[in-house]
N, CA, C and O atoms as a GROMACS GRO file, in nm:
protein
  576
    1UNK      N    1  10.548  15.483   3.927
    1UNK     CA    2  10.600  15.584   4.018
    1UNK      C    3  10.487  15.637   4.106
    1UNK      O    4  10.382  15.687   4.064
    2UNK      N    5  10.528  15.614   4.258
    2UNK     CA    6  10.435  15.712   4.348
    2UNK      C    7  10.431  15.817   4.330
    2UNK      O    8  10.535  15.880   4.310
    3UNK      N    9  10.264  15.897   4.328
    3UNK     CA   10  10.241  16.016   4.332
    3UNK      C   11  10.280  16.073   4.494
    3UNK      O   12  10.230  16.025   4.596
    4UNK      N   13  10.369  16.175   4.492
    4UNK     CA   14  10.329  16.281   4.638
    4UNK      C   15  10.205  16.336   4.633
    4UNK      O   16  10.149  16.393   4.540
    5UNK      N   17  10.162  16.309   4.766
    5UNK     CA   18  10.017  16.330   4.812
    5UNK      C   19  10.020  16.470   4.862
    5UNK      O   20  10.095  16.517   4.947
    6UNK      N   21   9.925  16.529   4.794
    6UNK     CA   22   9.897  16.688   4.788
    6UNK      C   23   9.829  16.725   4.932
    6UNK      O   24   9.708  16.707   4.946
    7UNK      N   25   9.914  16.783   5.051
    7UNK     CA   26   9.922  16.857   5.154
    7UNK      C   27   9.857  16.969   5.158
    7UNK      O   28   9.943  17.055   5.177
    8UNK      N   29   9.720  17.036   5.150
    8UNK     CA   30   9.703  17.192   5.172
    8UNK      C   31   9.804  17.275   5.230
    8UNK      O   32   9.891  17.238   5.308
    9UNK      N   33   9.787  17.385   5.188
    9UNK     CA   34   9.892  17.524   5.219
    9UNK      C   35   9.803  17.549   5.297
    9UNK      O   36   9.695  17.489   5.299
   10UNK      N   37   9.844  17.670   5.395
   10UNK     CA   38   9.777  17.766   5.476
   10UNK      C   39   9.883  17.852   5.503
   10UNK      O   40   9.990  17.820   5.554
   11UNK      N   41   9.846  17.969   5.466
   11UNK     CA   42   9.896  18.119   5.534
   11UNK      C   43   9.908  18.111   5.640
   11UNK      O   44   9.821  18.066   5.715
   12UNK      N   45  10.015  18.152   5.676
   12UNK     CA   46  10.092  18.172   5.819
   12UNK      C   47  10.138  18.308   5.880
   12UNK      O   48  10.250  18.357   5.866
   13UNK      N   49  10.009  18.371   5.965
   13UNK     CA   50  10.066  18.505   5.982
   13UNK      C   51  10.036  18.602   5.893
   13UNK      O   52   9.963  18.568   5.800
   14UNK      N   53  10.086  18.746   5.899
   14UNK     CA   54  10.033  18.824   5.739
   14UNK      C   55  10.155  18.839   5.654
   14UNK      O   56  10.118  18.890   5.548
   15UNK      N   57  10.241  18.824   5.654
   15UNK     CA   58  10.351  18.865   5.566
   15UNK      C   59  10.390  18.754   5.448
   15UNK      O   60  10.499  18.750   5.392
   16UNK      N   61  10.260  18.653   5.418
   16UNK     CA   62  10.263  18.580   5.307
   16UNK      C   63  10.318  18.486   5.342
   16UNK      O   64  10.299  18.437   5.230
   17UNK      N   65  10.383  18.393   5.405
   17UNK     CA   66  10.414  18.271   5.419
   17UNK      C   67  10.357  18.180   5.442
   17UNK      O   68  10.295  18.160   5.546
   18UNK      N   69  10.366  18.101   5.341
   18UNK     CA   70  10.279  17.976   5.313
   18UNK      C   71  10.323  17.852   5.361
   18UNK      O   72  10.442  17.834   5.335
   19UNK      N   73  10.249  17.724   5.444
   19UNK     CA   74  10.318  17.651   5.460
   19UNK      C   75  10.228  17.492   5.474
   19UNK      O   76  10.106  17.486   5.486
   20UNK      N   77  10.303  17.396   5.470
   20UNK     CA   78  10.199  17.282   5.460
   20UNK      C   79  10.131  17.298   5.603
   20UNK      O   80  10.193  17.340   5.700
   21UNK      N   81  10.001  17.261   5.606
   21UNK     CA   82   9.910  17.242   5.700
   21UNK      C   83   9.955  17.162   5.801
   21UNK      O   84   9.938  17.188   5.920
   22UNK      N   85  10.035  17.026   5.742
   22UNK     CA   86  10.048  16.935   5.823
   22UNK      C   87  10.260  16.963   5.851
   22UNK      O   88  10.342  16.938   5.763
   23UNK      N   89  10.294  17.014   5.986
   23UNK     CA   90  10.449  17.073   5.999
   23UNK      C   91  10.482  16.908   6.061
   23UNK      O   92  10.413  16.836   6.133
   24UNK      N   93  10.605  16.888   6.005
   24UNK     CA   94  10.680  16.795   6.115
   24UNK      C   95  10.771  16.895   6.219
   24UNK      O   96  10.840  16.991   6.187
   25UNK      N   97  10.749  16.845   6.340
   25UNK     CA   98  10.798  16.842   6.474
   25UNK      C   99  10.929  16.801   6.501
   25UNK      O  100  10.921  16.718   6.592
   26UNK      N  101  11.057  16.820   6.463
   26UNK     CA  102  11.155  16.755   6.467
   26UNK      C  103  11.241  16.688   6.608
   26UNK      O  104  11.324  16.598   6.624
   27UNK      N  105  11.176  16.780   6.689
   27UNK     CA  106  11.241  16.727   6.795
   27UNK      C  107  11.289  16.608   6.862
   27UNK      O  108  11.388  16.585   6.931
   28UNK      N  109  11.143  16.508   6.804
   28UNK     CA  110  11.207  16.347   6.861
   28UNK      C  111  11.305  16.305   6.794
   28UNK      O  112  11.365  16.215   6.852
   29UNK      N  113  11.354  16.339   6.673
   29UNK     CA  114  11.472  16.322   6.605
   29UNK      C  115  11.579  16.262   6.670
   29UNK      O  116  11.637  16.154   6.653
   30UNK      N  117  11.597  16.378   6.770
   30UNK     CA  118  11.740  16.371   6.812
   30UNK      C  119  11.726  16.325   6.990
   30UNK      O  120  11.828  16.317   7.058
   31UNK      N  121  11.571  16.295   7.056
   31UNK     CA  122  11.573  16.242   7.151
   31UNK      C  123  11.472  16.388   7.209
   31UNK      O  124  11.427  16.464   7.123
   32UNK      N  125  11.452  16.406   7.311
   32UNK     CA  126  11.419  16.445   7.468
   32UNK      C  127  11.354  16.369   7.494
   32UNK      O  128  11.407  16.296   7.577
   33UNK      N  129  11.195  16.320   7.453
   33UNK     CA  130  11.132  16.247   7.588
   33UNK      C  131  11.143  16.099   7.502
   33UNK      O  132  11.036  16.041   7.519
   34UNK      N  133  11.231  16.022   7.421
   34UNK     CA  134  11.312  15.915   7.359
   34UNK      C  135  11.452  15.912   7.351
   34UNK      O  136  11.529  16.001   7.386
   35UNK      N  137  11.474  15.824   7.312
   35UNK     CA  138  11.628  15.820   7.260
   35UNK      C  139  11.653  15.874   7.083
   35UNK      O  140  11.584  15.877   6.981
   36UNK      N  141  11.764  15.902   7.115
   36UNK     CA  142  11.749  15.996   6.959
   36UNK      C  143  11.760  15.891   6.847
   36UNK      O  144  11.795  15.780   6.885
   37UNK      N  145  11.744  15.903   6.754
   37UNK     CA  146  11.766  15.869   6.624
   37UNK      C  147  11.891  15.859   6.568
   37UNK      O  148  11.933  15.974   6.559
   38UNK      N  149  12.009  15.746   6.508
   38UNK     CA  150  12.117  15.830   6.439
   38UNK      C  151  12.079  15.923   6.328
   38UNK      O  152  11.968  15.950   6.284
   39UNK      N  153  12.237  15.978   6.281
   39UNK     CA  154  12.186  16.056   6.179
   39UNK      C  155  12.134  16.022   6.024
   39UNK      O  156  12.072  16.095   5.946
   40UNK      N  157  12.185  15.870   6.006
   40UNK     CA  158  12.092  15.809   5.864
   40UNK      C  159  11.975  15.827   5.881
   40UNK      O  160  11.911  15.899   5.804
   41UNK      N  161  11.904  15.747   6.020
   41UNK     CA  162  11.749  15.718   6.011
   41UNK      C  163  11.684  15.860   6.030
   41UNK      O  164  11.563  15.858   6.004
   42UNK      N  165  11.734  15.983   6.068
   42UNK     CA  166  11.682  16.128   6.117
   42UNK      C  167  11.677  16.145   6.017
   42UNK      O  168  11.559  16.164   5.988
   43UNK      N  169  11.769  16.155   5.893
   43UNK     CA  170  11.754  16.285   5.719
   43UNK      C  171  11.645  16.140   5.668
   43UNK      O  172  11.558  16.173   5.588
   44UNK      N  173  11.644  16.033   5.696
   44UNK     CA  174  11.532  15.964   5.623
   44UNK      C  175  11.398  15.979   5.654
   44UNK      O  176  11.311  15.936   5.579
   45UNK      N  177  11.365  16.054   5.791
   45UNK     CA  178  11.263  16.041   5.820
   45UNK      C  179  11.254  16.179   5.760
   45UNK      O  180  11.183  16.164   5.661
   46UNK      N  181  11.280  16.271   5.767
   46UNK     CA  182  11.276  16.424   5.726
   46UNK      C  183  11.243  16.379   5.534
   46UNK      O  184  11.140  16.383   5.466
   47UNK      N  185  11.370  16.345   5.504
   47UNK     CA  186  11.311  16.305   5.347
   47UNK      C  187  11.196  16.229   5.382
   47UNK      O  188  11.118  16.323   5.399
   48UNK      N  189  11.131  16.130   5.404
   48UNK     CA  190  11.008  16.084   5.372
   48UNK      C  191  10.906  16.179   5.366
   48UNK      O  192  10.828  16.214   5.278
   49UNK      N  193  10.929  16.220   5.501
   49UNK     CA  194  10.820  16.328   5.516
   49UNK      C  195  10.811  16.441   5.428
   49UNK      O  196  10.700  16.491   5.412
   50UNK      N  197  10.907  16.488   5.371
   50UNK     CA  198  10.892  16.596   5.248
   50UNK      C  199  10.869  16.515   5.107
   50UNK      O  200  10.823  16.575   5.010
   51UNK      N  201  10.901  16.385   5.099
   51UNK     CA  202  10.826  16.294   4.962
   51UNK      C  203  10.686  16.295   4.957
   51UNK      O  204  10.616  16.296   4.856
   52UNK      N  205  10.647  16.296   5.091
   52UNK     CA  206  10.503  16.306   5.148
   52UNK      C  207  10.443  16.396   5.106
   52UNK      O  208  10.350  16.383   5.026
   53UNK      N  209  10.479  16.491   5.145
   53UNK     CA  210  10.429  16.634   5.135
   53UNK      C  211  10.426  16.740   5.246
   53UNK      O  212  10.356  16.842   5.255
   54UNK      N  213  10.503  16.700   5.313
   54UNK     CA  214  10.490  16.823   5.437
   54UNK      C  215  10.626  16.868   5.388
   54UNK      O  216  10.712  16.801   5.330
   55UNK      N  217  10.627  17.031   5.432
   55UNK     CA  218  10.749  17.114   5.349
   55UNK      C  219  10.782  17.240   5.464
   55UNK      O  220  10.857  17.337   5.452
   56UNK      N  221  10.690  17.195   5.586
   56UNK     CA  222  10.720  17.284   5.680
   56UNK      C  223  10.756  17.202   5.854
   56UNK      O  224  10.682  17.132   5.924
   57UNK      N  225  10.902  17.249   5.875
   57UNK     CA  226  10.962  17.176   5.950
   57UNK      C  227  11.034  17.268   6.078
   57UNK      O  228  11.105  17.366   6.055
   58UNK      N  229  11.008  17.225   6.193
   58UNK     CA  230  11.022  17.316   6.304
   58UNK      C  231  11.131  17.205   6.414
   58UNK      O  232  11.126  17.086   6.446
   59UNK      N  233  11.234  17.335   6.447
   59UNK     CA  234  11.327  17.313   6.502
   59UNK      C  235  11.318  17.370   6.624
   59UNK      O  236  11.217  17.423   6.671
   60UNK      N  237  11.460  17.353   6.693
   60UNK     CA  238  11.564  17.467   6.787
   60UNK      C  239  11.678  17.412   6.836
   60UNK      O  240  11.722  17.297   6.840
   61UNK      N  241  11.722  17.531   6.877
   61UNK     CA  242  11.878  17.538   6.899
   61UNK      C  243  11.886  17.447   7.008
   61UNK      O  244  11.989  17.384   7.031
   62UNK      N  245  11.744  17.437   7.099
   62UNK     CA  246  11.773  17.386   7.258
   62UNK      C  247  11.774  17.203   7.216
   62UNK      O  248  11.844  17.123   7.279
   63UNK      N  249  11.699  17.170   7.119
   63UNK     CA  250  11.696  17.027   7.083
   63UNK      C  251  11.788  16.941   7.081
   63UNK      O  252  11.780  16.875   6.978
   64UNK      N  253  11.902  16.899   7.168
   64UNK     CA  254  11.990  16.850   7.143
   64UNK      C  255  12.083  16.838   7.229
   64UNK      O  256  12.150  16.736   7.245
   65UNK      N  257  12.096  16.951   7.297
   65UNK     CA  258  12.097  17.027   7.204
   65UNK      C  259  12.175  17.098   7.077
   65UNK      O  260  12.276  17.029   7.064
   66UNK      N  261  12.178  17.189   6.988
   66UNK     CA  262  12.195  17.183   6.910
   66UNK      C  263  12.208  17.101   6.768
   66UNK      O  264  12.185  17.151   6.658
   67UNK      N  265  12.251  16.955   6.795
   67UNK     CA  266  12.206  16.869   6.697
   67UNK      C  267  12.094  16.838   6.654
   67UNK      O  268  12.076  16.719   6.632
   68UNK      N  269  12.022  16.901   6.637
   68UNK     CA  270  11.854  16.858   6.605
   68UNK      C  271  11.847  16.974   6.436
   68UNK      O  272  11.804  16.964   6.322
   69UNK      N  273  11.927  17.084   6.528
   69UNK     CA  274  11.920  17.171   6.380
   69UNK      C  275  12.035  17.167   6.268
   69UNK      O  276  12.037  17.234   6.165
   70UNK      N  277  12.148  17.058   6.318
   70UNK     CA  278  12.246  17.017   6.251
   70UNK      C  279  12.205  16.888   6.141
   70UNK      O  280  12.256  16.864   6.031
   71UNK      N  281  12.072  16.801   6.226
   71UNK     CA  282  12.029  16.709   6.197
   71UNK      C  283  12.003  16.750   6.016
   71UNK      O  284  12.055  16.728   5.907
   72UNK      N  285  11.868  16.835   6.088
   72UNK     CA  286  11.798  16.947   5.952
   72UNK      C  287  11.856  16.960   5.849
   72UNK      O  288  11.834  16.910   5.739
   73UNK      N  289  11.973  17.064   5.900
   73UNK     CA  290  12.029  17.072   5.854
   73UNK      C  291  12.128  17.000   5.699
   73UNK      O  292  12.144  17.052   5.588
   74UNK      N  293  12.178  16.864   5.754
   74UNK     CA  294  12.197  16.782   5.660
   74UNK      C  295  12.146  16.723   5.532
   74UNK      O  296  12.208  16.679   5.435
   75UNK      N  297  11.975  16.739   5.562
   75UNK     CA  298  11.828  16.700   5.484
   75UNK      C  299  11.822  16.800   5.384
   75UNK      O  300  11.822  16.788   5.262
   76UNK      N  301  11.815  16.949   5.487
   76UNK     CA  302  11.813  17.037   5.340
   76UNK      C  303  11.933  17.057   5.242
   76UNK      O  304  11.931  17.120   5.137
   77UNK      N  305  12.021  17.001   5.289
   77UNK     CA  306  12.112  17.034   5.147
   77UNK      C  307  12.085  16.965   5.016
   77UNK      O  308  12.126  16.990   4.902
   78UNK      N  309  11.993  16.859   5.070
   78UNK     CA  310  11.905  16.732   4.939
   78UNK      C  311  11.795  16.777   4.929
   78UNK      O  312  11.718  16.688   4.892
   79UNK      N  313  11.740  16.880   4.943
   79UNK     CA  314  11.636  16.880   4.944
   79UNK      C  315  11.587  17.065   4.836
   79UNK      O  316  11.652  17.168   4.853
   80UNK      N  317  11.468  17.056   4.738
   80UNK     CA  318  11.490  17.227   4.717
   80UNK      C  319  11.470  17.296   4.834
   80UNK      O  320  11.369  17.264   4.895
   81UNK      N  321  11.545  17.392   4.887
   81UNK     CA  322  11.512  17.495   4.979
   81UNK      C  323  11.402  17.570   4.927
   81UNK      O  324  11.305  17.575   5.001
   82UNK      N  325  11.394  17.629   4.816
   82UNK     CA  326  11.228  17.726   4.821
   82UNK      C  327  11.095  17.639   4.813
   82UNK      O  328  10.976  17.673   4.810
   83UNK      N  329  11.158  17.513   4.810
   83UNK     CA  330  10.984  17.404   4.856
   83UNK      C  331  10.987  17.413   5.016
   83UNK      O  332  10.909  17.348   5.086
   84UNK      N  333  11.052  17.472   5.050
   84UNK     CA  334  11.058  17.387   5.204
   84UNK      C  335  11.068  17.526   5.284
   84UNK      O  336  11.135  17.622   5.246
   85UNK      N  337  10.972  17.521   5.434
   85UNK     CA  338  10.972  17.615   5.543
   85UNK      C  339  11.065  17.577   5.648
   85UNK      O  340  11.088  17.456   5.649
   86UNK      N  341  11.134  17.656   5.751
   86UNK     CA  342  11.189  17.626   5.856
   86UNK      C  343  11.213  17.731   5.960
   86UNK      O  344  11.286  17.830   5.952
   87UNK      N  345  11.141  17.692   6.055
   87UNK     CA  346  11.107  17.710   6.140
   87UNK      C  347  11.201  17.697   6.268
   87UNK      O  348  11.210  17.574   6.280
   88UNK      N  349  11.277  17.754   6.369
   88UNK     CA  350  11.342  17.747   6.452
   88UNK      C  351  11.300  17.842   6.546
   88UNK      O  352  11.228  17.941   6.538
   89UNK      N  353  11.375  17.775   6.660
   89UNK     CA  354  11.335  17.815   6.832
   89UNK      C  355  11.505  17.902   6.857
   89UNK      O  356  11.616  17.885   6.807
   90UNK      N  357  11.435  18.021   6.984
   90UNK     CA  358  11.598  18.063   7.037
   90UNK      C  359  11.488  18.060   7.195
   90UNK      O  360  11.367  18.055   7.216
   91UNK      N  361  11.613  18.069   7.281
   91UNK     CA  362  11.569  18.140   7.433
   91UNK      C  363  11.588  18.052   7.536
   91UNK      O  364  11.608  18.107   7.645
   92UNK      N  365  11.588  17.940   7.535
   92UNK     CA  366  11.608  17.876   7.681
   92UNK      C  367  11.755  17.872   7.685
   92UNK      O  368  11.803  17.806   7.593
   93UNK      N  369  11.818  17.912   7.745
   93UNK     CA  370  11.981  17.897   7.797
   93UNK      C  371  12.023  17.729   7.878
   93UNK      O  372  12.120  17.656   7.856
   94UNK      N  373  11.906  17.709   7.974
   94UNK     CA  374  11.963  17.595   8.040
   94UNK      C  375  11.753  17.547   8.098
   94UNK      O  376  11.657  17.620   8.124
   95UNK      N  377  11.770  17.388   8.095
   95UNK     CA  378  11.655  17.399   8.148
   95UNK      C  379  11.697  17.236   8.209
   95UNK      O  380  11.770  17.154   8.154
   96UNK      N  381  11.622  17.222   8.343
   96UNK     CA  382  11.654  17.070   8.412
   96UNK      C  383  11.541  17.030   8.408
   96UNK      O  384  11.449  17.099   8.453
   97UNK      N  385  11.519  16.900   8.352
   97UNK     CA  386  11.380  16.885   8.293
   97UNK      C  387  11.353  16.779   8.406
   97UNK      O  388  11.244  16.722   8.398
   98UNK      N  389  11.424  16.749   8.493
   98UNK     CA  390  11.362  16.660   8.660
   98UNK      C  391  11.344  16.765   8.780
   98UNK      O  392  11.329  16.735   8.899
   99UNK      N  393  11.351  16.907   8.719
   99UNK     CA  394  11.370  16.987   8.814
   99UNK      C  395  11.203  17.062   8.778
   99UNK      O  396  11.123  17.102   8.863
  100UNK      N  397  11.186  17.066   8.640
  100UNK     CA  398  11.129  17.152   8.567
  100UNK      C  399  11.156  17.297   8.569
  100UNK      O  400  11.064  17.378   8.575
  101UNK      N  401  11.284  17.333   8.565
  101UNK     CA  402  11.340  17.496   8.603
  101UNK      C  403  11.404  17.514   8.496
  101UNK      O  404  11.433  17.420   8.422
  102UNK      N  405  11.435  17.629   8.473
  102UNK     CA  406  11.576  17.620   8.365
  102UNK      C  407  11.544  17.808   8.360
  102UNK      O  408  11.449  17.868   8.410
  103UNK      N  409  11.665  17.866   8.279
  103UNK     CA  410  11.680  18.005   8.262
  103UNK      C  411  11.631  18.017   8.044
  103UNK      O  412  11.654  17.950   7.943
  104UNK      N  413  11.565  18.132   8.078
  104UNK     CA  414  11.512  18.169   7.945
  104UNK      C  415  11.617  18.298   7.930
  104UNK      O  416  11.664  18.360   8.026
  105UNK      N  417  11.647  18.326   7.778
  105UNK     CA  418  11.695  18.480   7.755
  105UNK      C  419  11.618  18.505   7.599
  105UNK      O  420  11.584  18.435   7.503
  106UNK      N  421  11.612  18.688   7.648
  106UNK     CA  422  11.570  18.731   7.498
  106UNK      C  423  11.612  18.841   7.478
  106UNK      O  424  11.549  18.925   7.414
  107UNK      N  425  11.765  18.868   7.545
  107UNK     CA  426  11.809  18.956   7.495
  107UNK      C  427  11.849  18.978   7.382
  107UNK      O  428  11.902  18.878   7.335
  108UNK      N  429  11.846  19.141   7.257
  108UNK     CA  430  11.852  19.139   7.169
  108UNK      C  431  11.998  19.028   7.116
  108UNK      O  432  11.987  18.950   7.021
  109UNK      N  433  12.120  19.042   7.194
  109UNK     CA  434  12.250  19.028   7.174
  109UNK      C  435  12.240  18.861   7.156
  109UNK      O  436  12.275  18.785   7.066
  110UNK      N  437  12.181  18.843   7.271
  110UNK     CA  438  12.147  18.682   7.256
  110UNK      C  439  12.038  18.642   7.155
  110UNK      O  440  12.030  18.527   7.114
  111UNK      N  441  11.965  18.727   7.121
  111UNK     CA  442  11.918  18.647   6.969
  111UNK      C  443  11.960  18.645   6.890
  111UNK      O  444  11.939  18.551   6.814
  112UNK      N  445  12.044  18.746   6.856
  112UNK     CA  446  12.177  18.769   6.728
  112UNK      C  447  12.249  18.643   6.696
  112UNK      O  448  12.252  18.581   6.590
  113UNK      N  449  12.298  18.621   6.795
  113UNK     CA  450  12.377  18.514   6.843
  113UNK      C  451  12.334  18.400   6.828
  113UNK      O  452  12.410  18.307   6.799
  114UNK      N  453  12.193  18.381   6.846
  114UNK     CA  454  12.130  18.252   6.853
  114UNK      C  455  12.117  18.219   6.704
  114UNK      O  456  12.145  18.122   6.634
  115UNK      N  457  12.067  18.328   6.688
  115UNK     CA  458  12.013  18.336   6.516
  115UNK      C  459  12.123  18.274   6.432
  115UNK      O  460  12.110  18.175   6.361
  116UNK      N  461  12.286  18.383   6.460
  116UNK     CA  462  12.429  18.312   6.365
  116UNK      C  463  12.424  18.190   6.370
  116UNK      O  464  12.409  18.111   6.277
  117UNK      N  465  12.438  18.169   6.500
  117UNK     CA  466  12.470  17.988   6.492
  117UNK      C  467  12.311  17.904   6.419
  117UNK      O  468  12.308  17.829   6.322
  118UNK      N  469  12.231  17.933   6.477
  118UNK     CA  470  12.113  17.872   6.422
  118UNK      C  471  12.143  17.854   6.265
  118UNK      O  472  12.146  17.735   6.232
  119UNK      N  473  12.174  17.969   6.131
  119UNK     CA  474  12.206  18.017   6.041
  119UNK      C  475  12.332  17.899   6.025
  119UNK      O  476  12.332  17.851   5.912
  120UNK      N  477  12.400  17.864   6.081
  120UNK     CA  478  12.547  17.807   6.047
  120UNK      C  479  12.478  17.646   6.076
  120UNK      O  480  12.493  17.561   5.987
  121UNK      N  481  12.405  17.610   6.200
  121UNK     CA  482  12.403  17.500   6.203
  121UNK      C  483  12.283  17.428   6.090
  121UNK      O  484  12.290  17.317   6.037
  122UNK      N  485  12.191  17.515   6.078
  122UNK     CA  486  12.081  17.446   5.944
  122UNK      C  487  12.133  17.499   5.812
  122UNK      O  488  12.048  17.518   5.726
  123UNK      N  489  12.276  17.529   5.778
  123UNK     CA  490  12.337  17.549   5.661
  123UNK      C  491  12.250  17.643   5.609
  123UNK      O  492  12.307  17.641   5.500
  124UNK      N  493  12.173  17.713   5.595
  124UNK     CA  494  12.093  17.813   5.507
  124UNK      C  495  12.094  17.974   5.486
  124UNK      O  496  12.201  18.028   5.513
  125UNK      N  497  12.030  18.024   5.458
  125UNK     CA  498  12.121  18.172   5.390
  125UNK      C  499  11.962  18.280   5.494
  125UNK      O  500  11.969  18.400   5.519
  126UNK      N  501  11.852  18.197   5.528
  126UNK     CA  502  11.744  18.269   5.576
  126UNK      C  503  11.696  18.144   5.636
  126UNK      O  504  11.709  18.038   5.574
  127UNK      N  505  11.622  18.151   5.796
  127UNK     CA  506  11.512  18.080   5.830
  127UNK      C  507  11.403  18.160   5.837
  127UNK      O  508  11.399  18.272   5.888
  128UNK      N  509  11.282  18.079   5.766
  128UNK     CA  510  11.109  18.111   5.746
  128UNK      C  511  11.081  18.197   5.918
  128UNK      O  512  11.082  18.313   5.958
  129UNK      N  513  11.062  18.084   5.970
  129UNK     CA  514  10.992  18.191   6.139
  129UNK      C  515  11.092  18.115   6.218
  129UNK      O  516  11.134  18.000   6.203
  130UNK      N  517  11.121  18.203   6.304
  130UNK     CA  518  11.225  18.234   6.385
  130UNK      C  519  11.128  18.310   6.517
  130UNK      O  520  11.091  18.427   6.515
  131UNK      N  521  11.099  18.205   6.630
  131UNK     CA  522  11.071  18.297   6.734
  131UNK      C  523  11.113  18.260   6.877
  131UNK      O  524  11.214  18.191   6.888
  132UNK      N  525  11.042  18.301   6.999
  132UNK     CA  526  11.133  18.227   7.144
  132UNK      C  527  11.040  18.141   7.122
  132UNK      O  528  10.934  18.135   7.059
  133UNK      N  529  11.160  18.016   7.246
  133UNK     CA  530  11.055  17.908   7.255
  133UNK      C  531  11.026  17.958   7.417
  133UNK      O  532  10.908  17.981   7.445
  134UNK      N  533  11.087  17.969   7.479
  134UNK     CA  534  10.992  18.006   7.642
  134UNK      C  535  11.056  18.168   7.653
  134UNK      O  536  11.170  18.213   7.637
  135UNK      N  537  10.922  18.230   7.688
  135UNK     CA  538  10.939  18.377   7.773
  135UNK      C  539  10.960  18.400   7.875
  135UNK      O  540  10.953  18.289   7.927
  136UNK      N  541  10.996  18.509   7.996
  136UNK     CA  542  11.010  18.524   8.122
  136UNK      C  543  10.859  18.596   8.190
  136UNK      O  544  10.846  18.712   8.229
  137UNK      N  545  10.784  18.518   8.189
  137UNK     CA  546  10.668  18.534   8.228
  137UNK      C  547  10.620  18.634   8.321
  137UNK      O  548  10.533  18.719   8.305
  138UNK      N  549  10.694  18.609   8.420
  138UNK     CA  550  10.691  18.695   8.517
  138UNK      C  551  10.799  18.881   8.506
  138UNK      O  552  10.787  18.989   8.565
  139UNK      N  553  10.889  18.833   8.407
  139UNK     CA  554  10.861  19.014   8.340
  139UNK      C  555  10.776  19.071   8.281
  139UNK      O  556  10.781  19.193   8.295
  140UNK      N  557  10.673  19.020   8.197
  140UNK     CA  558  10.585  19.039   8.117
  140UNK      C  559  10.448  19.091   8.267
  140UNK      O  560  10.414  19.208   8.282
  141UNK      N  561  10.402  18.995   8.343
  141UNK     CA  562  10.316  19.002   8.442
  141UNK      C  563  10.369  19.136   8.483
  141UNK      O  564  10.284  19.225   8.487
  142UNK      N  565  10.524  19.179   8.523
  142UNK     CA  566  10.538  19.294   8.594
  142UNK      C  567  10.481  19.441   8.523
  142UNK      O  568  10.423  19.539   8.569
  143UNK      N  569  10.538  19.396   8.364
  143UNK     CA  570  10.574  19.523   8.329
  143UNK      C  571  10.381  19.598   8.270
  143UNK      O  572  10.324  19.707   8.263
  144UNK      N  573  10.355  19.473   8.247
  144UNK     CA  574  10.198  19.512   8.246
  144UNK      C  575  10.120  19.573   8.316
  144UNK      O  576  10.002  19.583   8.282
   0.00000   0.00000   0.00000
């Protein structure tokens, strides 16, 4: 029997969350700058990678979109949830990636929102970090 190869932890932030050093990136999963994966070869690559030893795995809602965290989703139900981090994105509403434009939100109502469904589509009862993936830059420049 293969041994899983021991991954360092590192603290993440101050509120104690620990997570493998080395995160998988889920996004090519389901495609943007490739073609996506079906969903056998996506929960196999996610299981390998947690046989491995990485236990910290980063999403979003925009990946897909949405199927990327449905993908996840599927993996952790095989998988222990308190071995494992997850990580998800809220905030881009629409983005044209030949345009390079798209609309960001961070309103409270719309993170609520983002969060439920996020919550419904990776089946889980809590996600680890939860933050935006793009800000409105130029409110931030103003209000400063």
């Amino acid at each position: 029997m293969e041994e899983t190869p021991v991954i360092p932890r590192v603290r993440l932030g101050t509120q104690g969350l620990q997570v493998s050093k080395l995160g998988f990136g889920c996004m090519g999963l389901t495609g943007s700058y490739n073609f996506p994966l079906g969903d056998d070869a996506g929960v196999a690559v996610i299981a390998h990678a947690f046989h491995r030893g990485v236990t910290f795995f980063d999403t979003s809602d925009f990946y897909g979109p949405h199927t990327n965290e449905t993908l996840l989703g599927k993996e952790l139900k095989q998988l222990p949830r308190e071995q494992v981090q997850v990580a998800t994105k809220f905030g881009i509403q629409l983005y044209e990636y030949g345009a390079g434009t798209g609309a960001v939100c961070g309103r409270p109502e719309y993170v609520r929102a983002c969060c439920e469904a996020s919550l419904r589509r990776l089946g889980v009862d809590h996600i680890d970090l939860y933050y935006q993936h793009r800000i409105r830059l130029f409110l931030i420049l103003f209000i400063a």
